[in-house]
TORBA-561047 format. One record per residue (C-alpha): x, y, z. Coordinates in steps of 0.001 Angstrom, whole numbers, padded with zeros to 6 digits, always signed. Layout:
N
XYZ/...
end
This chain:
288
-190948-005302+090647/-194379-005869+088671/-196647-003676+088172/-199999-005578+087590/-201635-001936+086731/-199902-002508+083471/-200235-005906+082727/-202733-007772+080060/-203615-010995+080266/-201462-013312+077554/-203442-016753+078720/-206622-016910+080391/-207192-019885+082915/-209276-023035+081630/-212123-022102+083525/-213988-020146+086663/-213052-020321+090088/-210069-021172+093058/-207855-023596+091928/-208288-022981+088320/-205177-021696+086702/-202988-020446+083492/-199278-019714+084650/-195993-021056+086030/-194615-019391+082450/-191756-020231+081012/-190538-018023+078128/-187766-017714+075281/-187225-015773+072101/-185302-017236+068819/-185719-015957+065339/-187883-012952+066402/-190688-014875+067622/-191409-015524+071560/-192092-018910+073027/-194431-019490+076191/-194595-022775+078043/-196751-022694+081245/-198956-024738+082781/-202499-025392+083181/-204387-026720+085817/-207918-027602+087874/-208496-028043+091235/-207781-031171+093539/-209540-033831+092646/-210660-032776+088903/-207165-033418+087387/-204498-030741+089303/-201791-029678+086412/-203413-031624+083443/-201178-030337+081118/-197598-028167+079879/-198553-025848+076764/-195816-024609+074393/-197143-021350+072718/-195740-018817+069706/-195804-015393+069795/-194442-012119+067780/-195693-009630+069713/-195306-011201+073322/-198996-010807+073857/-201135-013222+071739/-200013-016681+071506/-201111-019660+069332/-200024-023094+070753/-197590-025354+068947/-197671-028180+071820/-199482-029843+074310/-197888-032277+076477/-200468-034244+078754/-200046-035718+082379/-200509-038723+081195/-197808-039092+078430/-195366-038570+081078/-196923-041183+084131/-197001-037841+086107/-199762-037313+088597/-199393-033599+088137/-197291-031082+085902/-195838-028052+087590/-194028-024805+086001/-191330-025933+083234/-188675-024707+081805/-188130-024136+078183/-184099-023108+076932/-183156-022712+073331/-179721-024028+072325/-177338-022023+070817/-176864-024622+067917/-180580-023736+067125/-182097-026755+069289/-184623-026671+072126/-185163-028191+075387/-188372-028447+077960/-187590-029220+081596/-190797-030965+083024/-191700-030748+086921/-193734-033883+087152/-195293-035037+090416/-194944-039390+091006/-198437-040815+091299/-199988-041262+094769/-196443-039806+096553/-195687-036574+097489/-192168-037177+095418/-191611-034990+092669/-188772-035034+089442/-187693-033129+086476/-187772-034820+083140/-185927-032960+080154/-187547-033596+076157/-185528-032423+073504/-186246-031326+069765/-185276-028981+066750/-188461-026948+067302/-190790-026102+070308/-193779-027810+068178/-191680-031076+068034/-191414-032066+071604/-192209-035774+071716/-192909-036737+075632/-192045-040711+074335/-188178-039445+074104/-188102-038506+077557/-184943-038512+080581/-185176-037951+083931/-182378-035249+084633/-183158-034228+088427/-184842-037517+089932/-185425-036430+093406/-185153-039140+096225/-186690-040315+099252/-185740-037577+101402/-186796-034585+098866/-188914-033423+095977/-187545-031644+093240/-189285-029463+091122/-189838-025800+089013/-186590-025295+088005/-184759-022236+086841/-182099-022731+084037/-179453-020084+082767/-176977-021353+079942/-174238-018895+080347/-171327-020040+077847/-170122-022981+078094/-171646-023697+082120/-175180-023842+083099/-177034-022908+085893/-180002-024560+087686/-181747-023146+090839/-184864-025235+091691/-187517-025931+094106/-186669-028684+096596/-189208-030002+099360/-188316-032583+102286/-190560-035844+102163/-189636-036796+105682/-192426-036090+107634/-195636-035845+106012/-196981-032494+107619/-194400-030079+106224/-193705-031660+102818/-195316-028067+101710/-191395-027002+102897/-189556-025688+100475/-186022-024028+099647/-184107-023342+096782/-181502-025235+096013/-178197-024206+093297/-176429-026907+090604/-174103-026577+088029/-173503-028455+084584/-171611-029194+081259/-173894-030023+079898/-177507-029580+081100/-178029-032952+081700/-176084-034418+084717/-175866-031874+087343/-173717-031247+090790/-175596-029962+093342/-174039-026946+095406/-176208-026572+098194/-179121-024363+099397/-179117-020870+097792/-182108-019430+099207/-184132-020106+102692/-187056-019268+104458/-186541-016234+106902/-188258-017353+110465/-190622-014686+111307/-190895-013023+107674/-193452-013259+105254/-191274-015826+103339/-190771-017884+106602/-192554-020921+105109/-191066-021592+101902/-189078-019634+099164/-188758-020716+095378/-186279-018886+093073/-188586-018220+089803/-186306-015835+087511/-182055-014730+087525/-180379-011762+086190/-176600-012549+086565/-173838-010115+085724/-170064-009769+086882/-170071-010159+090537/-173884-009410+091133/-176458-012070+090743/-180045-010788+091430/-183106-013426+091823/-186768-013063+091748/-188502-015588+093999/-191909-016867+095168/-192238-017233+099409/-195392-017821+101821/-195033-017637+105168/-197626-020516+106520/-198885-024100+105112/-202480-022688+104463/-200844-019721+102028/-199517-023056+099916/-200347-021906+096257/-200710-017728+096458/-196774-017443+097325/-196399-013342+096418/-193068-012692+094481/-189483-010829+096583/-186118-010204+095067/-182716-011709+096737/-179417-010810+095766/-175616-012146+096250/-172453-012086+094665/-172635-015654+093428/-175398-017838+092344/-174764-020171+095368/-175360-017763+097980/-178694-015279+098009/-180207-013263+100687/-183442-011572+100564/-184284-007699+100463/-186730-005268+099135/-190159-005218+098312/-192961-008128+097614/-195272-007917+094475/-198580-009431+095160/-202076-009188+093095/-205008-007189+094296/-207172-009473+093837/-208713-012882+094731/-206223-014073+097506/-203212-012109+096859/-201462-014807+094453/-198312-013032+092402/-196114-015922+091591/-193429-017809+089078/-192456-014409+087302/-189739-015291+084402/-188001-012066+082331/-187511-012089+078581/-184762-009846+077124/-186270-008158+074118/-182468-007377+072702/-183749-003564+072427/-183239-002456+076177/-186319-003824+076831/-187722-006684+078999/-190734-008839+079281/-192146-009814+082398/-194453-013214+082696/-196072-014015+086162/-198988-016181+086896/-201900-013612+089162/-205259-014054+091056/-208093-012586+089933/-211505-011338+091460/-213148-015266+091063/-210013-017138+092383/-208662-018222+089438/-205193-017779+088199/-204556-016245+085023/-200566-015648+083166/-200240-011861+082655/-197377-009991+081182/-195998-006515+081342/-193561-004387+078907/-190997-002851+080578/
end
């Protein structure tokens, strides 16, 4: 689990306060270097998540942006946690949770390019559009041969007081692109600290054994400082939850959207978005 006592900060939130925030990380490595997307955001009312940052790194630590997609460019009310995946052929793609204006609807666009500095949010697709009945957002995606794997967020739009609902649901794909759903992988536990909603944020998968890290709250009012559990199952389809929660000791608790970078040298990287003393969230990261 994370160890915040030996964490540094690797992106400090836009400014002071509670709903101020660096985080929902994304990460990838190609070539040596490490690549950070995350999001940034300010509170309700004074622009939510204004922006998706692509960043460059060698040691992990200190970044230097490449790209800065806006809100805007994409029609989006909001931006939520994205997912960046290098291609094997050398090529890059950004999954984009974007929020539909004035709804509570959300849908993942995909941009793709030959570099993370090149993403151009006019060349746009939406790849997971959501419908009435559901929001879809902050997904999780494995390319594992010549199959991928997608585990995202998914909220029900049915009745307005418990859109905050969430569970996470599995895909599969040829391709990336056009995916076939397979059901709900992970749930909310009545009575358990995750009761209220759980959100798969990082996969390890190996022969028989799939093991997921995953945000959960247990009430409405926690919405936002979800604290980070572990699930497990023999197929990516099918998780349960066990073991211990990470949360931050500080500010109100907030340990959430953790993503693990294989270093290639027996050692990992751990990204997670953390309260702090003030209330705002900063994106830490930890050598393990």
């Amino acid at each position: 689990m994370p160890r915040p006592e030996r964490s540094v900060v690797a992106v400090a939130p836009p400014g002071l306060g509670e709903g101020t925030w660096a985080g929902a990380p994304s990460v990838a490595r190609s070539r040596g270097e490490i690549y950070l997307a995350y999001r940034v955001r300010r509170p309700e009312g004074l622009g939510r998540g204004y922006a998706v940052v692509v960043a460059r790194s060698t040691d992990g630590e200190r970044f230097e942006t490449v790209a800065t997609i806006d809100r805007d460019e994409l029609g989006a009310e909001s931006l939520e946690r994205p997912a960046l995946v290098a291609l094997p052929d050398g090529g890059w793609r950004l999954y984009l949770s974007c929020a539909t204006p004035g709804t509570k609807h959300w849908r993942v666009e995909m941009l793709e390019a030959s570099h993370p500095a090149a993403f151009d949010p006019r060349r746009t697709r939406v790849v997971l559009p959501g419908d009435a009945t559901s929001a879809v957002k902050d997904p999780v995606i494995i390319h594992d041969g010549d199959k991928w794997h997608l585990w995202a967020s998914v909220h029900p739009l049915a009745d307005p007081d418990h859109t905050d609902r969430m569970t996470t649901d599995y895909a599969f794909s040829a391709d990336g692109i056009t995916w076939t759903w397979q059901g709900t992988a992970l749930s909310p536990r009545p009575g358990q600290w995750d009761a209220r909603g759980v959100r798969v944020t990082a996969v390890r998968m190996t022969p028989g054994t799939v093991i997921a890290y995953y945000d959960g709250r247990a009430t409405a009012e926690a919405n936002f400082t979800e604290q980070t559990g572990v699930a497990t199952g023999a197929g990516p389809s099918a998780l349960a939850a066990f073991g211990p929660v990470a949360r931050s000791p500080y500010g109100d608790g907030a340990l959430r959207y953790l993503c693990i970078l294989d270093l290639g040298d027996s050692r990992e990287r751990f990204y997670y978005e953390m309260s702090r003393e003030d209330g705002a969230h900063e994106l830490r990261t930890e050598l393990r």
